[in-house]
C-alpha positions, 0 to 999 in steps of 0.5 A: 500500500505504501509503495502504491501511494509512493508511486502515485505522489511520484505521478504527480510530481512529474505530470503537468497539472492544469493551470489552476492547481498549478496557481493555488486554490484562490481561483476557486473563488473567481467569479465567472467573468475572472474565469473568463478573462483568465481562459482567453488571456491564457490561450490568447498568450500561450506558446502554441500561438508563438506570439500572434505575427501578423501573417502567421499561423499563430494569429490565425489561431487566435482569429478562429478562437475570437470568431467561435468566443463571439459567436458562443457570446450570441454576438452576430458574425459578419465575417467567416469563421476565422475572420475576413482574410486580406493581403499586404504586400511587401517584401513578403506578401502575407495574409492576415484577419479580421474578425468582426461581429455586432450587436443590433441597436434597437432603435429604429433610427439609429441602428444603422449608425455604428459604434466600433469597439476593437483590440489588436489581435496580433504582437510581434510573434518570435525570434532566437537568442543566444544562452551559452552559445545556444540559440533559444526561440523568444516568445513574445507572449503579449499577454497585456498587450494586446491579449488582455485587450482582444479577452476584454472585447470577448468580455463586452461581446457577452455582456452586450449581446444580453443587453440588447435593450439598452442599445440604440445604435449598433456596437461592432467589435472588431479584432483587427489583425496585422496592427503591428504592420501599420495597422493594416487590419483597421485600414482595410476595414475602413476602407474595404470592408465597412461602410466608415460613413456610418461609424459615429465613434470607435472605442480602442481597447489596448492593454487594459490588464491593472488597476489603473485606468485611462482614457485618450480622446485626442482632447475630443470635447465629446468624448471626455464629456463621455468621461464627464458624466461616468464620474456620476456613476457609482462604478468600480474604477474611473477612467483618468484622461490623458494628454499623451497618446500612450500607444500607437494603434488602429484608433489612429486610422478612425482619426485619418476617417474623421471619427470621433475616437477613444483608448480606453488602457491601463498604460505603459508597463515596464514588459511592454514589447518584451518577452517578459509580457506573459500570463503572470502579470495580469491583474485579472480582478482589475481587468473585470472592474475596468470592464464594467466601465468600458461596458457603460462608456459603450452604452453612452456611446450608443444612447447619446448624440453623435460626438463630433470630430470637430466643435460644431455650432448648433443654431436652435430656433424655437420649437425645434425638437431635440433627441433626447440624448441631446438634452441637458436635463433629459424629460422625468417620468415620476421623478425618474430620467430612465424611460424603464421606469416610465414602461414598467410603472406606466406602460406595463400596467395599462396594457392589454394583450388584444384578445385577436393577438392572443388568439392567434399568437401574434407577439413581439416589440412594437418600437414607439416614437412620441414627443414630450413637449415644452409642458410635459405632455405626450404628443404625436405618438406613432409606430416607427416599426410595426408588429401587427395593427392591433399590438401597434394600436394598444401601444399607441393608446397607452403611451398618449395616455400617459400623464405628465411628465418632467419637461426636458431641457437643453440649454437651460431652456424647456424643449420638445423631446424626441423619445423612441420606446420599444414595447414587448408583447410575449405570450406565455405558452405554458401558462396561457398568459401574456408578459412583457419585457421583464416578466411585467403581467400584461391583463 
């Protein structure tokens, strides 16, 4: 018996055992986001990539990995798996990918405008150093740089696609292959593969792996405004605005487009560009506190007006109509500025499901546009994408029969309100019932 137990101990001390026995047991109390971030960072920067060269066979690894975690996520792919192939020439001609998915906006207006958020996926790949007169292969890992920022994008990616309603315009993600070669991979998305008219501003994860947190805007007013106003909510970690770019990245080929951009880093690290940049020095907990603050700088983006380029002035005549990102103090439903509330303690508890739908199972989301005037009343509601007339009908009456409201205010001065609402209607099999958005009972 002593001897089995000798030869089992002996086993162990000699096969390699997984990561997280290797680590100890405080993994154990990860919670799934840390997980998360953990596996891809480790794939992303293993050895078998060999440092993710542009053109190589380990960054077309990590280009299959990115297209399978997206699309697991529920992400919709707009690329084939493994990413959309393009060529650089030079003195070698390669091939490199960029895989690229979206999550559809809700809004019916504004789903066709676009916020890109990216990551480079590719490092510097390989190369050999002499120890003792030996030649060794160098890896160069890139584990922050840029594996934690691609992780961070597959993070965005799952919570984004379980959070559909909270998004208006489109959100792209984008891991752009061969950055390192002039950042190739975002010009040829720019100018071959997506239509950069519609892109309203861009977002550049590049090695968000500490606790520290920045945001480069180039000085955009807009997007520090962004900035601004998340200092206004209670989150994990804030970002601080720097006046120095900290890296050179794809970011700088939305800026040749015009579009309105922002890196979003932990910044210079002492293992930048280095072999020393592996798996071991990732703050994995400050990375998923950093993400809850990309997540709500995405949805800024997509909630709020378009960010200009350059300061534009805006001339306003009286009873002209503002969209109600626009607004300086945007209009209240029972002391509450979140249009949730106004569905929840309004919408939902006056609706009636048609006995007509119900008979004939006819159920989805009816987006609603209506104004809230200079008073606060509700006016000129109308269907901007239709069910079914009868589900269109009853979501109209409700809505113009709702009470007053908090006017909203640009300027310092009471405006008219464009507000655009999705309303659901969801039949309930197994109980015979009807429900709408968040389980609230329609009668």
């Amino acid at each position: 018996m002593r001897r089995l137990c000798a030869i089992f101990l002996l086993a162990l001390s000699v096969l390699p055992l997984p990561a997280q026995y290797r680590q100890g047991y405080e993994e154990l109390y990860d919670s799934d986001c840390v997980r998360e971030l953990k596996a891809d960072v480790s794939y992303l920067s293993s050895a078998l990539l060999e440092g993710r060269r542009a053109g190589s066979e380990g960054e077309a690894l990590a280009a299959e990995y990115v297209w399978k975690a997206l699309e697991d996520a529920g992400v919709e792919m707009i690329t084939p798996r493994g990413g959309e192939v393009f060529g650089i020439a030079g003195a070698d001609t390669l091939t490199s990918h960029n895989v690229v998915g979206v999550v559809e906006g809700w809004d019916a207006h504004l789903k066709d405008r676009f916020i890109v958020v990216g990551a480079r996926l590719d490092n510097l790949g390989m190369d050999t150093v002499r120890v003792d007169g030996v030649p060794m292969p160098r890896i160069y890992n890139g584990a922050a740089g840029n594996a934690s920022g691609v992780a961070m994008l597959l993070a965005l990616g799952r919570k984004l696609a379980t959070s559909r309603l909270q998004i208006r315009r489109s959100i792209v993600l984008v891991a752009f292959g061969a950055s390192q070669e002039r950042f190739a991979g975002s010009w040829y998305f720019l100018n071959r593969s997506f239509p950069a008219a519609q892109i309203d501003a861009m977002i550049e994860l590049e090695a968000p792996a500490f606790k520290q947190l920045y945001a480069y805007t180039a000085s955009n007013a807009d997007m520090n405004a962004v900035v601004h106003a998340l200092k206004g909510e209670l989150l994990p970690v804030q970002a601080q605005i720097l006046t120095e770019e900290p890296y050179p990245g794809d970011h700088v080929a939305f800026y040749d487009k015009e579009i309105p951009s922002v890196v979003l880093t932990s910044g210079r690290y002492p293992e930048h560009g280095t072999a020393r940049d592996t798996y071991s020095i990732v703050d994995f907990e400050a990375m998923e506190r950093s993400l809850e603050y990309v997540f709500s700088y995405t949805l800024r983006l997509s909630d709020g007006p378009k960010p200009s380029f350059r300061p534009v002035p805006k001339a306003e005549t009286p009873g002209t109509v503002v969209a109600w990102g626009d607004c300086d103090l945007k209009p209240s439903f029972l002391s509450s500025a979140d249009p949730a509330v106004f569905l929840e303690k309004w919408v939902y508890q006056y609706l009636r499901y048609p006995s007509y739908a119900v008979e004939n199972g006819i159920q989805g989301r009816v987006i609603v546009d209506f104004i809230i005037n200079e008073k606060g009343e509700v006016e000129d509601v109308k269907v901007s994408r239709s069910v079914h007339v009868s589900l269109d009908e009853e979501a109209v009456r409700v809505i113009a029969a709702s009470p007053k409201w908090r006017p909203g205010r640009h300027r310092g001065k009471k405006v008219k309100v464009l507000v655009s609402l999705p309303v659901e209607f969801r039949l309930d099999k197994r109980s015979g019932g009807s429900f709408g958005i968040n389980g609230y009972k329609i009668k």
